[in-house]
PDB file of N, CA, C, O and CB in Angstrom:
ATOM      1  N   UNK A   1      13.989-145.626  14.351  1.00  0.00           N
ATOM      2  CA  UNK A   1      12.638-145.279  13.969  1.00  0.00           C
ATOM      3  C   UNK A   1      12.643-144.408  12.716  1.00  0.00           C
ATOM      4  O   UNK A   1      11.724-144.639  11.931  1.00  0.00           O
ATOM      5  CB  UNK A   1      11.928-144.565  15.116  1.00  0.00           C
ATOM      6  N   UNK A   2      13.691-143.249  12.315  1.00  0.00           N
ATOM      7  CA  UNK A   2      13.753-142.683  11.222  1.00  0.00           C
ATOM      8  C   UNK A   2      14.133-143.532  10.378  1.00  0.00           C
ATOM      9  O   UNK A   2      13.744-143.275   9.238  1.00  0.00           O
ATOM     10  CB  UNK A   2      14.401-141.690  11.214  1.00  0.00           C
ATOM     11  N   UNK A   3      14.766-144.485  10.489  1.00  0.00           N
ATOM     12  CA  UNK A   3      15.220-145.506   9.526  1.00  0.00           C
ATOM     13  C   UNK A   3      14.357-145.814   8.816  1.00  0.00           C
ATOM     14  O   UNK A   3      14.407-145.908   7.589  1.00  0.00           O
ATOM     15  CB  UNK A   3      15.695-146.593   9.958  1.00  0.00           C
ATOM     16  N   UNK A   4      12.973-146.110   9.901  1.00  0.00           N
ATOM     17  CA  UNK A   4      12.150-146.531   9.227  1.00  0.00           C
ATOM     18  C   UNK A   4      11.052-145.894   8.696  1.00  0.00           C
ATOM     19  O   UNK A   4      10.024-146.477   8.353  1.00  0.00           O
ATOM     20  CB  UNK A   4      11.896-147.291   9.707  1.00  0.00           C
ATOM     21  N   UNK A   5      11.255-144.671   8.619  1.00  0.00           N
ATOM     22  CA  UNK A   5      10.037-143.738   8.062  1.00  0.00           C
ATOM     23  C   UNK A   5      10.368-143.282   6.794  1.00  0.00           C
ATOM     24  O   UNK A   5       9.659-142.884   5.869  1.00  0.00           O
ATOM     25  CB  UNK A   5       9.708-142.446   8.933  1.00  0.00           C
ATOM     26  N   UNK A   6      12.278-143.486   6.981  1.00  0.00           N
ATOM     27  CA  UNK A   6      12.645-143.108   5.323  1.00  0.00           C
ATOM     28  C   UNK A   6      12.407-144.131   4.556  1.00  0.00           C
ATOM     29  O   UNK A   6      12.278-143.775   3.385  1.00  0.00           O
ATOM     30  CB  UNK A   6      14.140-142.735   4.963  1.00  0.00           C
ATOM     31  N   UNK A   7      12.245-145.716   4.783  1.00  0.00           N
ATOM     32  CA  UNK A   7      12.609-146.481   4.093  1.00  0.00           C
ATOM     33  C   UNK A   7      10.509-146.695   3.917  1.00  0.00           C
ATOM     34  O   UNK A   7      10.381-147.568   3.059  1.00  0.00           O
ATOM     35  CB  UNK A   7      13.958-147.682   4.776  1.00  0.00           C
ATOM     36  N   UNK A   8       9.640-146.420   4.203  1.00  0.00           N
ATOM     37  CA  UNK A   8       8.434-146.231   4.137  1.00  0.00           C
ATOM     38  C   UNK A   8       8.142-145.322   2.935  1.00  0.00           C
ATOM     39  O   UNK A   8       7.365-145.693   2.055  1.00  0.00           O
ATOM     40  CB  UNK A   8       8.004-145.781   5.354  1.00  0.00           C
ATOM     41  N   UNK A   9       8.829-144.003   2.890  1.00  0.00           N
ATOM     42  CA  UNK A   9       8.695-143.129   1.939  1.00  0.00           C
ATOM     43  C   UNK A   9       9.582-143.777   0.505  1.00  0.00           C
ATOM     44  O   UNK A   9       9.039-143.772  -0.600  1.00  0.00           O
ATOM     45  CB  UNK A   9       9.228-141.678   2.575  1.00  0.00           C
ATOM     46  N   UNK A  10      10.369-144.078   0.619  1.00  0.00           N
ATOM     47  CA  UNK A  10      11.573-144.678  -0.686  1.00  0.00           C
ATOM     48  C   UNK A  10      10.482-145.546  -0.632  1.00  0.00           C
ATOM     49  O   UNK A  10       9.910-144.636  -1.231  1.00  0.00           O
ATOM     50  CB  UNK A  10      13.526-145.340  -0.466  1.00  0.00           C
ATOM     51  N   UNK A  11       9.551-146.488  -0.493  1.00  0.00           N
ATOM     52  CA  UNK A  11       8.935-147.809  -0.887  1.00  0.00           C
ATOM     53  C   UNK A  11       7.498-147.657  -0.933  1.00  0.00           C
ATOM     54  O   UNK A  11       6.733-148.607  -1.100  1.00  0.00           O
ATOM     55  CB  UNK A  11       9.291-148.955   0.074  1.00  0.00           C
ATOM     56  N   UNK A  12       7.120-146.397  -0.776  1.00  0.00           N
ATOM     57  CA  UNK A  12       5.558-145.717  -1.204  1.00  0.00           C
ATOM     58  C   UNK A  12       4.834-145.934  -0.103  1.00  0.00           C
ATOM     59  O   UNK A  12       3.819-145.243  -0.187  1.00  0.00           O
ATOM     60  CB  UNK A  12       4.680-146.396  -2.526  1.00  0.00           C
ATOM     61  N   UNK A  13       4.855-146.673   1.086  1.00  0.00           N
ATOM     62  CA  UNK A  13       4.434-146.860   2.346  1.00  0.00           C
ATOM     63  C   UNK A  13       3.924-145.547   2.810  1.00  0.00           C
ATOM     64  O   UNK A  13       4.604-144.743   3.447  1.00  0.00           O
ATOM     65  CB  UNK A  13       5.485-147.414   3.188  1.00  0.00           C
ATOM     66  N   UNK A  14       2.728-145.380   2.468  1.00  0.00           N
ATOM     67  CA  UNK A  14       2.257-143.899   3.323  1.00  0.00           C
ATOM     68  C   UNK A  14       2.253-143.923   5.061  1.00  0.00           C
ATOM     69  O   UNK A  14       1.377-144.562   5.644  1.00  0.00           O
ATOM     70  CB  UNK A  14       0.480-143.520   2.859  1.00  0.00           C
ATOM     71  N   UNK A  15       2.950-143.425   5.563  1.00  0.00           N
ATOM     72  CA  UNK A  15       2.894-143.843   7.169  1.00  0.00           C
ATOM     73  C   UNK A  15       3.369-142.107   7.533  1.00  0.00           C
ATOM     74  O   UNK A  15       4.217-141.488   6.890  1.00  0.00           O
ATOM     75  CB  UNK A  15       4.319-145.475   7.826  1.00  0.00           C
ATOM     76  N   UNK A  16       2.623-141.588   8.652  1.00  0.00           N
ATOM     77  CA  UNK A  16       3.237-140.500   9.256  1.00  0.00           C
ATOM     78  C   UNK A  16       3.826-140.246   9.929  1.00  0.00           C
ATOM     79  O   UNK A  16       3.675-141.092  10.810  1.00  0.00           O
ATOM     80  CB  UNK A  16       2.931-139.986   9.518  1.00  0.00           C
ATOM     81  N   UNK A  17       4.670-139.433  10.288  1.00  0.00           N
ATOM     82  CA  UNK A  17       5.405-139.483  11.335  1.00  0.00           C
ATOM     83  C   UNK A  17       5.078-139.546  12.829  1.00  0.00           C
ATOM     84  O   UNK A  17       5.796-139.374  13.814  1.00  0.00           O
ATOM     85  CB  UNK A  17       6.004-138.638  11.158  1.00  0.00           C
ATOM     86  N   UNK A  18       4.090-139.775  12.733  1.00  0.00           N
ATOM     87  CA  UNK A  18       3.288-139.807  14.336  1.00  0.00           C
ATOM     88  C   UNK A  18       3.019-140.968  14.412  1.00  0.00           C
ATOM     89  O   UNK A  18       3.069-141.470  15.534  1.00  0.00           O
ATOM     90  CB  UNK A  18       1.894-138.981  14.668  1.00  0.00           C
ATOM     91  N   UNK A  19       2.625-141.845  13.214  1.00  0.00           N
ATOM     92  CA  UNK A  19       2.337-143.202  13.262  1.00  0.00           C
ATOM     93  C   UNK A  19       3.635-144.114  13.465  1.00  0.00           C
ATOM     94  O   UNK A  19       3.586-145.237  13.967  1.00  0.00           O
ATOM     95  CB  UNK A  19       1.606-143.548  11.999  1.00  0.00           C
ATOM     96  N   UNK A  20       4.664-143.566  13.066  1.00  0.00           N
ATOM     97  CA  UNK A  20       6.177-144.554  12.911  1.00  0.00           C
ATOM     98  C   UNK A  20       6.416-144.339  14.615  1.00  0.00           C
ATOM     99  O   UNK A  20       6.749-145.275  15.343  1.00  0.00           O
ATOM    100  CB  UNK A  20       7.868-143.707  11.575  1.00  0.00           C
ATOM    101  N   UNK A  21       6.142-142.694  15.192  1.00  0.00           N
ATOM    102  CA  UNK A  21       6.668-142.404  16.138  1.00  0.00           C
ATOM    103  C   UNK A  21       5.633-143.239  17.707  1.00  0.00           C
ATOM    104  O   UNK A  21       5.948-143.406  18.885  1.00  0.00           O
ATOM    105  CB  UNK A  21       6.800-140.736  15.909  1.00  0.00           C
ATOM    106  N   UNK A  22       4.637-143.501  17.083  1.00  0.00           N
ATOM    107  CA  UNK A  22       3.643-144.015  18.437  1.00  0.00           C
ATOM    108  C   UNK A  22       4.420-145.754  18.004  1.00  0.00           C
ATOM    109  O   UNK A  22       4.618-146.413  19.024  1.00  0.00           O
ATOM    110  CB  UNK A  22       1.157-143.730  18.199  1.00  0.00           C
ATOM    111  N   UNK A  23       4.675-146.195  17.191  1.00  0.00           N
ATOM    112  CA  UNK A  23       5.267-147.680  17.195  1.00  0.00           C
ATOM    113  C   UNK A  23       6.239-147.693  17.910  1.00  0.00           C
ATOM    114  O   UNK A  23       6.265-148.225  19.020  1.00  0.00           O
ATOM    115  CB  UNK A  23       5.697-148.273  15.974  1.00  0.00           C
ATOM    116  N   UNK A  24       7.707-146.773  17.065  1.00  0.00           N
ATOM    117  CA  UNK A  24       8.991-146.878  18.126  1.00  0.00           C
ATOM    118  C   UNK A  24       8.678-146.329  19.822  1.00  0.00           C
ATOM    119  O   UNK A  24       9.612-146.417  20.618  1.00  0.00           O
ATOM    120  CB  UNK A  24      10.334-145.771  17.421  1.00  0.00           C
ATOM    121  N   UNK A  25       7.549-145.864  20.215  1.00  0.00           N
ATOM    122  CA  UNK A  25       8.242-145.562  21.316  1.00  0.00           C
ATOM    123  C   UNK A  25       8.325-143.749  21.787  1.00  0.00           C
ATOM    124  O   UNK A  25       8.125-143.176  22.858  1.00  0.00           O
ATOM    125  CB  UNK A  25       9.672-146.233  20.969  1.00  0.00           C
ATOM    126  N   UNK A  26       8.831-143.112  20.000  1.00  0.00           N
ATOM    127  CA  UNK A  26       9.489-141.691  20.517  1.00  0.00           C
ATOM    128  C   UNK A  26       8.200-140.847  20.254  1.00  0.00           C
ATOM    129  O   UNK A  26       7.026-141.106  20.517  1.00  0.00           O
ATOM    130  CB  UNK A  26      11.033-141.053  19.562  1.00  0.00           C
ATOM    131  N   UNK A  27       8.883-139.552  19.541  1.00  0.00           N
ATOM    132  CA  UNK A  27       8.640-138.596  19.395  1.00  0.00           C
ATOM    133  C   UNK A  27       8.579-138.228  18.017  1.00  0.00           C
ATOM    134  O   UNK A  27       9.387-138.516  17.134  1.00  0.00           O
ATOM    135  CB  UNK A  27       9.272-138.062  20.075  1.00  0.00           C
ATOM    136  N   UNK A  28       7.346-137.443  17.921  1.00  0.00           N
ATOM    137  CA  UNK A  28       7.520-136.698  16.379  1.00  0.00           C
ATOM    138  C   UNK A  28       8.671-135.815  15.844  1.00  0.00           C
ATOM    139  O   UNK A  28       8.896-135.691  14.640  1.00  0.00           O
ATOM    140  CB  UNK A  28       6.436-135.771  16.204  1.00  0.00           C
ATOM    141  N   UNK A  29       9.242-135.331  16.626  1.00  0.00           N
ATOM    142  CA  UNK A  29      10.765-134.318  17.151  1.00  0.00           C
ATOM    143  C   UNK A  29      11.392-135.476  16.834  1.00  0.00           C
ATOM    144  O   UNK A  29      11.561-135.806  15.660  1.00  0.00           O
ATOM    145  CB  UNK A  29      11.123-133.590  19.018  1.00  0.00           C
ATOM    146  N   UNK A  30      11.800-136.208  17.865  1.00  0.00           N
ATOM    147  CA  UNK A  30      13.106-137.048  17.538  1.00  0.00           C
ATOM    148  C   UNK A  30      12.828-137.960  15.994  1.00  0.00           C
ATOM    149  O   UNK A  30      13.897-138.137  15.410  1.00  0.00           O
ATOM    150  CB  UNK A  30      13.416-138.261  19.016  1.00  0.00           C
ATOM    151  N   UNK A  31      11.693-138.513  15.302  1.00  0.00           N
ATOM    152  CA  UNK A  31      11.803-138.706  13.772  1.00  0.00           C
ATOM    153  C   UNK A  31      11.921-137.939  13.043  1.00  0.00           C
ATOM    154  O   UNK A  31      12.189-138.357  11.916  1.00  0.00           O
ATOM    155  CB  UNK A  31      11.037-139.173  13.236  1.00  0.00           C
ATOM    156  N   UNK A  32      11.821-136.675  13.184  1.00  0.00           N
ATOM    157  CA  UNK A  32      11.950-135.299  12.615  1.00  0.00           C
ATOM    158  C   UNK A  32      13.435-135.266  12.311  1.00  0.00           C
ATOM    159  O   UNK A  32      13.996-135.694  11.302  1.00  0.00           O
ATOM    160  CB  UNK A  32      11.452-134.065  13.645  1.00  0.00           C
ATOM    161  N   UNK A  33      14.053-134.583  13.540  1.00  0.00           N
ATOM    162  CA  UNK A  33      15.522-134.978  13.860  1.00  0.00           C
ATOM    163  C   UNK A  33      16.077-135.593  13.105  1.00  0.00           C
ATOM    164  O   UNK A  33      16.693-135.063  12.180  1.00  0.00           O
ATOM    165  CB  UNK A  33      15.768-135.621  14.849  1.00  0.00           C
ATOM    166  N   UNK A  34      15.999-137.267  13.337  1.00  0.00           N
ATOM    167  CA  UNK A  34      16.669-138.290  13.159  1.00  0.00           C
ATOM    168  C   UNK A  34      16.616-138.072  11.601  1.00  0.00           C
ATOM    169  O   UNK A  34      17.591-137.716  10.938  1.00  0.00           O
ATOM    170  CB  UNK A  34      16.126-139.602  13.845  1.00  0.00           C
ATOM    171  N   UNK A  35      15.324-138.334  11.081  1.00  0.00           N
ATOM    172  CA  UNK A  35      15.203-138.075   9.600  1.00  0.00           C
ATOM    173  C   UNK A  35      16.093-137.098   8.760  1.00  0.00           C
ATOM    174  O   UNK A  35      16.582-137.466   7.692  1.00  0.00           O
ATOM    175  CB  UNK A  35      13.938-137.628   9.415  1.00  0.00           C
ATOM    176  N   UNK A  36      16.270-135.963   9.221  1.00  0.00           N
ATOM    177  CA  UNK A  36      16.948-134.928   8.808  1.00  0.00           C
ATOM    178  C   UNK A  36      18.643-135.101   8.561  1.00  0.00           C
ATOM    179  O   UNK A  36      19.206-134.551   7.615  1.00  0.00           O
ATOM    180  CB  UNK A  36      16.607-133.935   9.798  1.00  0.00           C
ATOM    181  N   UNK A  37      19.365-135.955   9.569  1.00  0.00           N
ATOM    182  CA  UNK A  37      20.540-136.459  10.011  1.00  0.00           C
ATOM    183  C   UNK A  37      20.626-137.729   9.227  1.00  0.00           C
ATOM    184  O   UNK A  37      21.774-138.003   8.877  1.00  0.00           O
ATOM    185  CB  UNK A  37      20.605-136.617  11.529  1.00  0.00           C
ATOM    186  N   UNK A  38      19.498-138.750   8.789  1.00  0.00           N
ATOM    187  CA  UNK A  38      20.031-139.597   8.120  1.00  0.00           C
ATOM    188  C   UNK A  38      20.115-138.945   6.076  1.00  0.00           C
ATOM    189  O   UNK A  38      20.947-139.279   5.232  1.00  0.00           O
ATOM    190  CB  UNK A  38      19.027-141.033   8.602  1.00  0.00           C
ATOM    191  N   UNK A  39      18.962-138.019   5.923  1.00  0.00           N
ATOM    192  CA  UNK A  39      18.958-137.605   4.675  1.00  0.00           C
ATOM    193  C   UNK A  39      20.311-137.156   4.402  1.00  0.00           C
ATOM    194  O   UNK A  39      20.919-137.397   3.359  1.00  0.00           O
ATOM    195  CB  UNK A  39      17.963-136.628   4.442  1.00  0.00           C
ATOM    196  N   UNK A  40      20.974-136.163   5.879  1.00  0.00           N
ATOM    197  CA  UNK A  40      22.500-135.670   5.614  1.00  0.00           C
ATOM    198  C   UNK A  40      23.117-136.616   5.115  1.00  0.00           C
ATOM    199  O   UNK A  40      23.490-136.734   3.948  1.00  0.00           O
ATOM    200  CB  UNK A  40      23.323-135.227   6.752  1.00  0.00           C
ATOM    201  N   UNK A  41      23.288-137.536   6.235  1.00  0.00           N
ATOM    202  CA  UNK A  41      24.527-138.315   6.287  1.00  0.00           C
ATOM    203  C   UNK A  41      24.342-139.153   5.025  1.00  0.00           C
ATOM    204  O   UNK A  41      25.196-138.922   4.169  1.00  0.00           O
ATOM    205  CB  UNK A  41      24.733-139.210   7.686  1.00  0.00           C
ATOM    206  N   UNK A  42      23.807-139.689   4.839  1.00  0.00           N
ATOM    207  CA  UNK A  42      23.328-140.899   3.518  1.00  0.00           C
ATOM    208  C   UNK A  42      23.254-140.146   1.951  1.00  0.00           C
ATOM    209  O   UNK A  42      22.938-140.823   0.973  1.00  0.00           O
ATOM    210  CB  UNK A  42      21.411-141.614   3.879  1.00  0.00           C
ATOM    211  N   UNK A  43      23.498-139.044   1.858  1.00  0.00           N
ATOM    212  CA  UNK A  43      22.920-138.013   1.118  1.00  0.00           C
ATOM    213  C   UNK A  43      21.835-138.562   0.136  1.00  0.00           C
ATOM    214  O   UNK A  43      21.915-139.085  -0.976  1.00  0.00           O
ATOM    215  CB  UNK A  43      24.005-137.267   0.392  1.00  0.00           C
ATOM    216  N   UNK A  44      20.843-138.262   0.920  1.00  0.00           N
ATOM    217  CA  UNK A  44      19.691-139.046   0.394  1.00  0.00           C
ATOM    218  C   UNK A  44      18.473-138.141   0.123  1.00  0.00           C
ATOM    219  O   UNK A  44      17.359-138.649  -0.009  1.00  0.00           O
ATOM    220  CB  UNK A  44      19.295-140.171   1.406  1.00  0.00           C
ATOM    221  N   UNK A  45      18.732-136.324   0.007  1.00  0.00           N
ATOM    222  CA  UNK A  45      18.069-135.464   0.118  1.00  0.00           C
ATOM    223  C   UNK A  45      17.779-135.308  -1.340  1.00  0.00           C
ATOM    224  O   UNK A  45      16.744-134.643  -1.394  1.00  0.00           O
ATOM    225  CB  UNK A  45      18.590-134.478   0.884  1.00  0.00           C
ATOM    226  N   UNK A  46      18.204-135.607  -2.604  1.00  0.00           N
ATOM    227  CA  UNK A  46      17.721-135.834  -3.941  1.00  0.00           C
ATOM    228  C   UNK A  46      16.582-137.174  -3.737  1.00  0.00           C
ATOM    229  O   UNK A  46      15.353-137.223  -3.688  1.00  0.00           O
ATOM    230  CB  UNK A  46      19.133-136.183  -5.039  1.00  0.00           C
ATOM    231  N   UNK A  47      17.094-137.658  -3.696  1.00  0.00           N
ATOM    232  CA  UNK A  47      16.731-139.047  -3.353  1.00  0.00           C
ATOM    233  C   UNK A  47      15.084-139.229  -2.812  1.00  0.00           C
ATOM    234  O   UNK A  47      14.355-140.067  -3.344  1.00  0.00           O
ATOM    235  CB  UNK A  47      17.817-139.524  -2.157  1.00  0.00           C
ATOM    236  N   UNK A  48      14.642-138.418  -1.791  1.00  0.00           N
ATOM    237  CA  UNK A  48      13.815-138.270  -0.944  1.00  0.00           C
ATOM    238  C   UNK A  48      12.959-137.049  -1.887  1.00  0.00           C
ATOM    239  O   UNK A  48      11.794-137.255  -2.225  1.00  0.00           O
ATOM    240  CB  UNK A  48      14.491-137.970   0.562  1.00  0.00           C
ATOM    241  N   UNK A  49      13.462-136.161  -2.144  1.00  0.00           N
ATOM    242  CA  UNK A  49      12.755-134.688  -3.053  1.00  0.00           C
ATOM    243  C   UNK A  49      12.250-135.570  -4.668  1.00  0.00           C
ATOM    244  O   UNK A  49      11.104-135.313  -5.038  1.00  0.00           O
ATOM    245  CB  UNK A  49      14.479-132.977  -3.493  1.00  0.00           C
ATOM    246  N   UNK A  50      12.919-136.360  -5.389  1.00  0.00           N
ATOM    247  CA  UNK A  50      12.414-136.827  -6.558  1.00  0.00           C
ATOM    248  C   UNK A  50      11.173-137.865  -6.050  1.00  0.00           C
ATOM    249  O   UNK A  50      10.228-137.612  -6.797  1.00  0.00           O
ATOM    250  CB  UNK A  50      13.644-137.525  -7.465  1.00  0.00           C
ATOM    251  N   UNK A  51      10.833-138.778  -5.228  1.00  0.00           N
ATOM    252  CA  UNK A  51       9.930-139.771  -4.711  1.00  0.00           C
ATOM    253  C   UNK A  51       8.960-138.509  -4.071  1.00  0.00           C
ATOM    254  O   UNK A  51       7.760-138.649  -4.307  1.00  0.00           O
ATOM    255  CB  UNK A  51      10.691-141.062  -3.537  1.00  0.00           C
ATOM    256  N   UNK A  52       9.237-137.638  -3.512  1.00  0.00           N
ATOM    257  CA  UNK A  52       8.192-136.872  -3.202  1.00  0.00           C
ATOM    258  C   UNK A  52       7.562-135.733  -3.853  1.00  0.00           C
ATOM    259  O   UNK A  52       6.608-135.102  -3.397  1.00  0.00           O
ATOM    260  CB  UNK A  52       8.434-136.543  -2.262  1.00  0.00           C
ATOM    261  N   UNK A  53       8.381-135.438  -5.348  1.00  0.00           N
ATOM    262  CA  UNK A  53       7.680-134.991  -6.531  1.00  0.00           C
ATOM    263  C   UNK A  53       6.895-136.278  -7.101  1.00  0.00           C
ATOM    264  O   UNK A  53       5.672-136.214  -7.227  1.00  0.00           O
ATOM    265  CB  UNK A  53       8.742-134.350  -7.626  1.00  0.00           C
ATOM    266  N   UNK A  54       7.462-137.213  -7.377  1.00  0.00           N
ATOM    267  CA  UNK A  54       6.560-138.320  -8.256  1.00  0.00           C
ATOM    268  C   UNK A  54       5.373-138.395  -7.554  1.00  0.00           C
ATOM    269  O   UNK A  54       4.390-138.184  -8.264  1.00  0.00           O
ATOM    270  CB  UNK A  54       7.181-139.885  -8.408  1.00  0.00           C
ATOM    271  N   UNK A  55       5.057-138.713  -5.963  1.00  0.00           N
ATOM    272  CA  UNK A  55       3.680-138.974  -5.360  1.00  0.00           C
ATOM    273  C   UNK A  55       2.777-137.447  -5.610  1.00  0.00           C
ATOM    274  O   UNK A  55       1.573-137.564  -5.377  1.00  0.00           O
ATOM    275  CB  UNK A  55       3.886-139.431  -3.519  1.00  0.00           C
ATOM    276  N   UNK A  56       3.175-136.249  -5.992  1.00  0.00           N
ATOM    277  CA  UNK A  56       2.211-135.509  -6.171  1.00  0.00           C
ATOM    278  C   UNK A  56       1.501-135.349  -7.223  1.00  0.00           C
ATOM    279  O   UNK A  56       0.403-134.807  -7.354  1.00  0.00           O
ATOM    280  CB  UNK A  56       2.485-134.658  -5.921  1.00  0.00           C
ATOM    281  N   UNK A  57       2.776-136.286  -8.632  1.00  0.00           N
ATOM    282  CA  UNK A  57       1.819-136.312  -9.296  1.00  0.00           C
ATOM    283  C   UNK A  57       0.514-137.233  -9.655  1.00  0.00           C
ATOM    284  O   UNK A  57      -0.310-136.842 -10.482  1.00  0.00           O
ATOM    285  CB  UNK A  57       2.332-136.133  -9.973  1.00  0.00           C
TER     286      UNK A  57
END
């Protein structure tokens, strides 16, 4: 389910985390979580911070 909330944000897909989380099943916590663990692992935390400067502007 975080898989898919990161790959929503990388592709401009406005979706919240409550909305990804009432589809899969979980929790706003566990996409929270999960999200946090894939930005680690993938190092995808530039990655995620530049796409979420560009949408403010």
């Amino acid at each position: 389910a975080a898989s898919l909330y990161v790959s929503a944000l990388i592709h401009g897909e406005k979706r919240t985390q409550r909305e990804v989380a009432d589809v899969a099943g979980v929790t706003e916590v566990t996409i929270r979580n999960r999200y946090k663990e894939l930005l680690e692992k993938l190092d995808l935390e530039k990655d995620i911070k530049k796409i979420k400067k560009r949408k403010k502007k």
